[in-house]
Backbone bond lengths (Angstrom), bond angles and torsions (degrees), N, CA, C in turn:
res aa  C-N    CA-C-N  psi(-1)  N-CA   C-N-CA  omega(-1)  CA-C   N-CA-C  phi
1 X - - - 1.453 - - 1.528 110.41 -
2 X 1.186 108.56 -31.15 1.507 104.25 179.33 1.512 113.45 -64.21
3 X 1.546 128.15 -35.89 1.194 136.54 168.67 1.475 120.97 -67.26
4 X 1.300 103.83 -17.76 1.681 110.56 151.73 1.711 115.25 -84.79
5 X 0.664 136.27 -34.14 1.386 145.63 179.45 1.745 104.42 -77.07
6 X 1.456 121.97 -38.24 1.167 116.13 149.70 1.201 141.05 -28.67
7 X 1.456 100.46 -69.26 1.529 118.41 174.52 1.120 135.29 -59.39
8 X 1.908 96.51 -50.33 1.189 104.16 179.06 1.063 130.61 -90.19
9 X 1.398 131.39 -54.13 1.617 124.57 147.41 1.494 132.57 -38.98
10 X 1.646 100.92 -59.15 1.398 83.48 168.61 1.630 150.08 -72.41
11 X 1.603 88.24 -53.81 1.892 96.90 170.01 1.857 108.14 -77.36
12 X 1.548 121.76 11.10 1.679 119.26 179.49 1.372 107.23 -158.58
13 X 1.872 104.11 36.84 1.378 105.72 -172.78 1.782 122.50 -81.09
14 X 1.936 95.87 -24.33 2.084 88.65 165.67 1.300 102.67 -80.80
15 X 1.393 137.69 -44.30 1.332 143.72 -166.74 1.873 110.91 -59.32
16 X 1.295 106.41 -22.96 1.488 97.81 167.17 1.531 122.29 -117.92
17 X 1.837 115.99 -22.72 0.972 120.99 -169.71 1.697 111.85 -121.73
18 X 1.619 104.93 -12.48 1.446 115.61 179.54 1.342 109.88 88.08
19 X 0.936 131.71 -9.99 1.462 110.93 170.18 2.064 101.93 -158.87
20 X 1.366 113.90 136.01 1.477 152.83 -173.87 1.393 84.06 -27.63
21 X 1.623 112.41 132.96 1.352 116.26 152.36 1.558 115.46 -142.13
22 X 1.612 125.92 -179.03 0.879 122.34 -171.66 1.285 104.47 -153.17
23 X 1.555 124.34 134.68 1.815 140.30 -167.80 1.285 82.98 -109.72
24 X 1.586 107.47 144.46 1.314 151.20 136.15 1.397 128.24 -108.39
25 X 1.188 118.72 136.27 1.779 113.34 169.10 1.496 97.54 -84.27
26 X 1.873 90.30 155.74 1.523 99.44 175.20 1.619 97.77 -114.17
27 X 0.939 146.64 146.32 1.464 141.91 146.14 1.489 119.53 -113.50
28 X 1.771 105.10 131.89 1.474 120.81 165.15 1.556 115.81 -25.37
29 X 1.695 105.03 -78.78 1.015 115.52 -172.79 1.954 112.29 -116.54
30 X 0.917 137.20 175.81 1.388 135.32 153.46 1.835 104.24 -8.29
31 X 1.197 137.19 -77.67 1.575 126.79 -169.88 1.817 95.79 -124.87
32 X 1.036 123.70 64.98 1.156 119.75 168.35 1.699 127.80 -144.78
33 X 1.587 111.79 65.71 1.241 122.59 -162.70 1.057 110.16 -26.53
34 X 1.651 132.68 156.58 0.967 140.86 -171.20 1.440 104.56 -126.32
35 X 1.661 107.81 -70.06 1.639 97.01 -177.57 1.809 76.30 -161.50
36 X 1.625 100.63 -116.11 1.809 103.45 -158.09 1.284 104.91 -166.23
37 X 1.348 130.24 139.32 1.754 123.77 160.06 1.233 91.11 -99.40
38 X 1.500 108.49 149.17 1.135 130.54 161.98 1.811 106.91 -122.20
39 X 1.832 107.93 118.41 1.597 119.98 -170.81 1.770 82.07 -103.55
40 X 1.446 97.34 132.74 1.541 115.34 173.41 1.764 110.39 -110.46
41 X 1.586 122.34 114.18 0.984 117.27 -145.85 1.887 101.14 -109.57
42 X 1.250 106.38 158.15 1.697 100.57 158.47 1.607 104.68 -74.33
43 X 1.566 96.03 -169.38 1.389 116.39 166.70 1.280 124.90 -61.49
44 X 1.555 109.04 -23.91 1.558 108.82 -168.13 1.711 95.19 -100.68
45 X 1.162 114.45 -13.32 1.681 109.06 -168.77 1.455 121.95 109.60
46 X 1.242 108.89 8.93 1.536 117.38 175.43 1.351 114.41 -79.24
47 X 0.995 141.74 149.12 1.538 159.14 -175.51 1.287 107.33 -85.13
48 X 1.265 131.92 88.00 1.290 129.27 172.69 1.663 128.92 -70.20
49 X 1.652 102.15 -44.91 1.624 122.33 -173.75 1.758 99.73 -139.48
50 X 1.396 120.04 138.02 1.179 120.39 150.56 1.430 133.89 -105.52
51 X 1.634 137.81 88.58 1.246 114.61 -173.07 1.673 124.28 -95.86
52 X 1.305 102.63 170.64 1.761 93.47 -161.97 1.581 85.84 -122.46
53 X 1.493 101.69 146.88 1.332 102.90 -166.41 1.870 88.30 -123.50
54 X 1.137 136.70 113.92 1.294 127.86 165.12 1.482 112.10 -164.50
55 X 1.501 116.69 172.84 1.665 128.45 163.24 1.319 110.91 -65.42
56 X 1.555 105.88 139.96 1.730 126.78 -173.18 1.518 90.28 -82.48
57 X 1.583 106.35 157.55 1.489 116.34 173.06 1.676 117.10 -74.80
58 X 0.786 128.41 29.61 1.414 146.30 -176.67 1.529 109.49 -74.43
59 X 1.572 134.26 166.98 1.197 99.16 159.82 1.956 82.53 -162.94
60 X 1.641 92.02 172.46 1.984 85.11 -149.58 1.852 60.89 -146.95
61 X 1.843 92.90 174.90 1.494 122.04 168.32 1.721 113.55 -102.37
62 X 0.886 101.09 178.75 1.440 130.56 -167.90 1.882 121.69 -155.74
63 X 0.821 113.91 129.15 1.430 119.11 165.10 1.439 119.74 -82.12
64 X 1.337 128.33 135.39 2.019 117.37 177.96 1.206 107.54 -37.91
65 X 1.760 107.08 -56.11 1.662 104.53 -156.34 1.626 101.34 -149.17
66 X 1.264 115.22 158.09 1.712 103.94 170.81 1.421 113.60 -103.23
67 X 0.829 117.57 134.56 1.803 114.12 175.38 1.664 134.36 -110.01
68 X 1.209 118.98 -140.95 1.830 101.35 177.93 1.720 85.70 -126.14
69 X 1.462 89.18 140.53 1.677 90.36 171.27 1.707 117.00 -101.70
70 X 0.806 166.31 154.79 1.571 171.03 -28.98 2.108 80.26 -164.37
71 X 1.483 113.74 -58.94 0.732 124.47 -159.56 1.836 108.43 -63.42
72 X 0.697 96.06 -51.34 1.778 123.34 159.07 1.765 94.32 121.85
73 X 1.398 124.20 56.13 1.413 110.58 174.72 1.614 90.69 -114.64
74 X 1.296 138.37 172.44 1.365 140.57 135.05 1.545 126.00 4.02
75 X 1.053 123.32 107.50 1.305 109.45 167.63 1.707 116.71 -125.15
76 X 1.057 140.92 131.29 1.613 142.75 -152.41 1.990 87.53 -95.36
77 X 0.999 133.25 106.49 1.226 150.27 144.22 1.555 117.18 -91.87
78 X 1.565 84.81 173.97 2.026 109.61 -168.62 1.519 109.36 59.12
79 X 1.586 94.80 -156.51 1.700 91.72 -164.12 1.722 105.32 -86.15
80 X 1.465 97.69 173.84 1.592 112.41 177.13 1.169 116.16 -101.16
81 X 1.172 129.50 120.48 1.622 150.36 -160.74 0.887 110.80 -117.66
82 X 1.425 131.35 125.39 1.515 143.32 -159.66 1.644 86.10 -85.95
83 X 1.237 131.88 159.77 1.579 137.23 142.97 1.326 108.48 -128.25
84 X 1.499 116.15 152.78 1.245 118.65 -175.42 1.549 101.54 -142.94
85 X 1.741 91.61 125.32 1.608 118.14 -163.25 1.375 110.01 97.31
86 X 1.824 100.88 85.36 1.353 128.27 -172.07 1.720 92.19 -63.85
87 X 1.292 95.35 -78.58 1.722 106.57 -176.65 0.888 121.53 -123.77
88 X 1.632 111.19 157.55 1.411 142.45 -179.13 1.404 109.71 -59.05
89 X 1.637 126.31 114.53 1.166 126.89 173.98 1.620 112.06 -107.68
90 X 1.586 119.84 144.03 1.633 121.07 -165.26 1.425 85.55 -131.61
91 X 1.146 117.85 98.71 1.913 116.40 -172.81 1.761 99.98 -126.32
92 X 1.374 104.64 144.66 1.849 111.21 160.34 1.395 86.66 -93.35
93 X 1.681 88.56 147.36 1.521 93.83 -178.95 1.692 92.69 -141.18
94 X 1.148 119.17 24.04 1.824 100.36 155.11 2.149 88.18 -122.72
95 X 1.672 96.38 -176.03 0.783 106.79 -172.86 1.499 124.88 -129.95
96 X 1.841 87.36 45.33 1.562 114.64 166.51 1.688 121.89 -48.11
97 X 1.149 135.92 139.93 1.570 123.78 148.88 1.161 111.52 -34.66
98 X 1.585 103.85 137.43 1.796 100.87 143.00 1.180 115.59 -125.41
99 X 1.909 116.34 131.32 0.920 114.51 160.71 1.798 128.50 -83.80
100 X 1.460 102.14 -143.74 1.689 83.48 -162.02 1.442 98.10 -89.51
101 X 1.725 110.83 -28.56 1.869 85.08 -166.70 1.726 91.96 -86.60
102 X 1.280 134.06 11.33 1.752 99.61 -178.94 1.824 77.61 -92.56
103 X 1.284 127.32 -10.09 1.824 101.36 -176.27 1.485 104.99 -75.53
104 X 1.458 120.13 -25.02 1.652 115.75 170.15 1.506 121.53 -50.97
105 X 1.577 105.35 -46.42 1.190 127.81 175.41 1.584 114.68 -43.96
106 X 1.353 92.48 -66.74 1.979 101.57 -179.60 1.525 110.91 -81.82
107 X 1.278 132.43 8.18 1.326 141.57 132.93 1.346 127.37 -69.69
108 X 0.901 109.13 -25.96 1.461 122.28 162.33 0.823 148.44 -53.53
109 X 1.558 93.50 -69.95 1.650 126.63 150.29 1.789 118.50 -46.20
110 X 1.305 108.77 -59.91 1.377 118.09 174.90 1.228 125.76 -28.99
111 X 1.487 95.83 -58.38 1.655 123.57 -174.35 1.905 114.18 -69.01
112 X 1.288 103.85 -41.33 1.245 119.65 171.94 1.804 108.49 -57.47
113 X 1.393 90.71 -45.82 1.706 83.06 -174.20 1.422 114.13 -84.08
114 X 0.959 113.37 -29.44 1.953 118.35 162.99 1.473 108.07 -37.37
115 X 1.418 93.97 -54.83 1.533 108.71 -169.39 1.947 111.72 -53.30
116 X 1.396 94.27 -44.67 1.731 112.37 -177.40 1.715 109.52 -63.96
117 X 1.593 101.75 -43.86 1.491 104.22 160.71 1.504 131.41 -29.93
118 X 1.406 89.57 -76.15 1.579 121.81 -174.30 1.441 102.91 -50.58
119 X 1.764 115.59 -46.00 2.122 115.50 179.29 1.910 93.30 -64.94
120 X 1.292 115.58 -35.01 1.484 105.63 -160.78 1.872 85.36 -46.00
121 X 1.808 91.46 -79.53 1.705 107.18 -166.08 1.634 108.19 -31.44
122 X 1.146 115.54 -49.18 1.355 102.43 -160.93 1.818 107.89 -85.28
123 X 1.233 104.26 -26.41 1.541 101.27 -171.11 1.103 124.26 -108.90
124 X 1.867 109.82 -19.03 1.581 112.01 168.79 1.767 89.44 108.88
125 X 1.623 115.25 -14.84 1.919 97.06 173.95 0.977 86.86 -135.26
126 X 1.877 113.70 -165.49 1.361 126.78 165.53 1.371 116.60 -113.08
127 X 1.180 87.03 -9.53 2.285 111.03 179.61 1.494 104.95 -79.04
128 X 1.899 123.63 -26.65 1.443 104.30 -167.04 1.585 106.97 -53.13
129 X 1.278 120.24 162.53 1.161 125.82 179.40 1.646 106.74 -115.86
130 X 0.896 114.28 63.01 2.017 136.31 161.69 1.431 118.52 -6.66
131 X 1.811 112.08 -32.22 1.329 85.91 -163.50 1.648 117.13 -97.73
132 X 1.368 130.13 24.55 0.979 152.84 119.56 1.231 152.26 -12.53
């Protein structure tokens, strides 16, 4: 997602969202991505809004693998694996104004990246182009 957030916000951020932005990685620890800020800019380059795009400190299970049960539905086998970063959090994190067109903007944005989500899960990228 960050390589979507690359592209698209940053290097096609008026052309898709109308106004200049700029990605950062965030990392947990020393090499352990976390998620992304995204700085939403004016015309001149000022920083209007910063949002942070990453996993909450939460942490949930997992099964190794799923398999077929007798019945032939799903069955969750092997061991149980903690993961940490239940969910995806989309937060402003300064405590700039917003007026109405930067809220179009980060509606925009939002929606766009949901959207990039949803091609990852279903298609394996965030680039497939779906409507096809």
């Amino acid at each position: 997602m960050l390589r979507w957030a690359r592209i698209d916000a940053q290097d096609q951020g008026v052309a898709n969202f109308g106004l200049p932005m700029t990605v950062k990685p965030t990392f947990r620890n020393e090499d352990e991505l976390w998620g992304f800020t995204v700085a939403v800019h004016n015309r001149e380059g000022d920083v209007l809004t910063e949002l942070s795009v990453r996993m909450d400190n939460e942490t949930t299970t997992r099964r190794e693998h799923v398999g077929r049960g007798a019945d032939g539905f799903p069955l969750l086998k092997g061991e149980v694996l903690e993961v940490e970063g239940k969910n995806l959090e989309i937060r402003k994190i300064d405590e700039n104004p917003v007026d109405e067109r930067l809220r179009s903007v980060i509606k925009s944005f939002c929606q766009a990246l949901l959207q990039a989500i949803n091609r990852y899960y279903a298609f394996g990228s965030p680039f497939v182009d779906d409507s096809q």
